[in-house]
Every structure is written in C-alpha cells, then in structure tokens.
Legacy VTK file of the C-alpha trace (Angstrom):
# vtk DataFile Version 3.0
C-alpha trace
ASCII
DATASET POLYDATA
POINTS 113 float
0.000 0.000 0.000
2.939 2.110 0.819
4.400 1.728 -2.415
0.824 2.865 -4.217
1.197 5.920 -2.230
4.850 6.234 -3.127
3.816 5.866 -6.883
1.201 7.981 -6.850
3.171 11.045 -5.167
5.625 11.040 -7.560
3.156 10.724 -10.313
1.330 13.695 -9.208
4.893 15.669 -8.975
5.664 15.137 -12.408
2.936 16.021 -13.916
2.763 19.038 -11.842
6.617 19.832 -12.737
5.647 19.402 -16.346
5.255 22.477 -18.864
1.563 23.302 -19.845
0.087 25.092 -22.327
-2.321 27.301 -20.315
-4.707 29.161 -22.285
-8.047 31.441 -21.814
-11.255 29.938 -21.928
-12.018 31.720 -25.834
-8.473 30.193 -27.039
-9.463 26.620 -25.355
-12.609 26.571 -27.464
-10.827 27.410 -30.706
-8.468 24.188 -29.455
-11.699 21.974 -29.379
-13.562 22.704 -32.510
-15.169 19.819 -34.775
-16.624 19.817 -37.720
-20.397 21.732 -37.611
-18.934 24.235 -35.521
-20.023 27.916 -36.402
-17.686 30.721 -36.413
-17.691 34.377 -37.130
-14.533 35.843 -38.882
-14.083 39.265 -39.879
-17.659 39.906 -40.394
-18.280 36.425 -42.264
-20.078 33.300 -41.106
-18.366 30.198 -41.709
-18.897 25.893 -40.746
-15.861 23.908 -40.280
-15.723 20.996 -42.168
-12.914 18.753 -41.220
-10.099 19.346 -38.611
-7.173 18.115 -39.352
-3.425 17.822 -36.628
-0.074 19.036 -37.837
2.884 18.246 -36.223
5.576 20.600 -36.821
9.080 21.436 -34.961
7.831 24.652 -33.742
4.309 22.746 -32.244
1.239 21.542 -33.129
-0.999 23.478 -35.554
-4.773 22.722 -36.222
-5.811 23.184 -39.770
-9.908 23.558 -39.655
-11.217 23.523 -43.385
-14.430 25.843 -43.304
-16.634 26.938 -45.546
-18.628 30.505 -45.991
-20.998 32.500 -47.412
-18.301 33.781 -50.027
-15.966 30.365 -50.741
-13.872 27.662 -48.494
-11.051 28.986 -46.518
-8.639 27.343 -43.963
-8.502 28.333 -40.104
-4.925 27.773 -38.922
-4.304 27.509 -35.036
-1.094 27.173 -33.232
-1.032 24.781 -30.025
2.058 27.160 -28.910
2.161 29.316 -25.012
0.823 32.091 -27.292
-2.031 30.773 -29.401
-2.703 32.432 -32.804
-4.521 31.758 -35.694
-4.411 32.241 -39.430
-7.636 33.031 -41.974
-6.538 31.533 -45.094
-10.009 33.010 -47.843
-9.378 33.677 -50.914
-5.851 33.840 -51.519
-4.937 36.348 -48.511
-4.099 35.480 -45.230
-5.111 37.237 -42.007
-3.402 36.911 -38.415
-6.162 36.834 -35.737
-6.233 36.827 -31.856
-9.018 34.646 -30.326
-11.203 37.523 -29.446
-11.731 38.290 -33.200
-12.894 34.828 -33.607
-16.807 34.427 -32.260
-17.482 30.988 -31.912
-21.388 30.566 -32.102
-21.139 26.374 -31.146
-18.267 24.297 -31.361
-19.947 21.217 -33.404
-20.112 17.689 -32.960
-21.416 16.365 -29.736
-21.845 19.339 -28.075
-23.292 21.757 -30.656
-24.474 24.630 -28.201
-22.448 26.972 -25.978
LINES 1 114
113 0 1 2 3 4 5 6 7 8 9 10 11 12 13 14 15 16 17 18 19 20 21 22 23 24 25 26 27 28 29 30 31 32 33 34 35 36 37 38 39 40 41 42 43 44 45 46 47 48 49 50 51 52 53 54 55 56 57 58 59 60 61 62 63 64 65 66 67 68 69 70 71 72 73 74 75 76 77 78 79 80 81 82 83 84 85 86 87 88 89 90 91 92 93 94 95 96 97 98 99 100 101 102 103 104 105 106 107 108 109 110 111 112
C-alpha cells in the first residue's frame, strides 16, 4: 500500500513539474472545434468541415477547413504558449487573436455553448 502511495506522489509531482500550455477559456474553445462548428470571422459566417493535426518542430498546428458565405477557406491555429490563428479566404491570409474569432457552437457532440 505504501508503495501505491509512493507511486502515486511522484506521479502527481511530475505532472505538476511538467510544462503546460495554459490558455483562456475563448483560445481553449478554438483548441476543441469539430466539424459543424459555427464561427464568425471578420464579419463572415463560416462551418468547419474537417479538422485536421499538424505536427511541426515549432508545435502543433490545427488546420480547420471551413466553408462561408463567399468560398472555403482554412482556419490555422497554433497549439504554442501564445495561441494564434491564421484566416486563409481567398488567396490572402489574415493573423487573428481569439477575441476576433466568435465561436457561435463548437460542433459535434456538443453543438451549443
């Protein structure tokens, strides 16, 4: 039983020593999309359609293929300490913060807010 104890201390210490990414609430939601999830970017209404993982040296980036009242465009989100995402439409790209994203529900199970 001692031993259990012993293993379970210094489970808890390592994960506790261990580097997280802590985000806001808006960012985590932006982290947890899935397809049928409505957004609003600059001023346009858009569903995401797939989500897709990318594993690159500098992190993890989450490509969300979406699709809008004017054509399909490409949400790019860094899993980084400072979050930040990309609005691939037509050709032009856009840096965003989370706060100019509104996220309206974030699809598949749970498709309210």
């Amino acid at each position: 039983m001692a031993s259990l104890a012993a293993d379970a201390v210094s489970l808890f210490r390592t994960w506790w020593q261990q580097d997280r990414i802590r985000s806001s609430p808006r960012e985590g939601k932006l982290l947890r999309l899935a397809p049928g999830a409505i957004l609003c970017v600059d001023g346009n209404t858009i569903e995401v359609l797939s989500r897709e993982v990318i594993e690159t040296t500098g992190g993890s980036i989450l490509r969300y293929h979406c699709c809008g009242d004017k054509s399909h465009s490409e949400l790019w989100v860094s899993v980084s300490q400072v979050p930040s995402a990309v609005w691939c439409c037509g050709g032009a790209e856009q840096r965003l913060v989370a706060d100019e994203i509104e996220v309206w529900s974030v699809g598949g199970k749970d498709r309210n807010l």
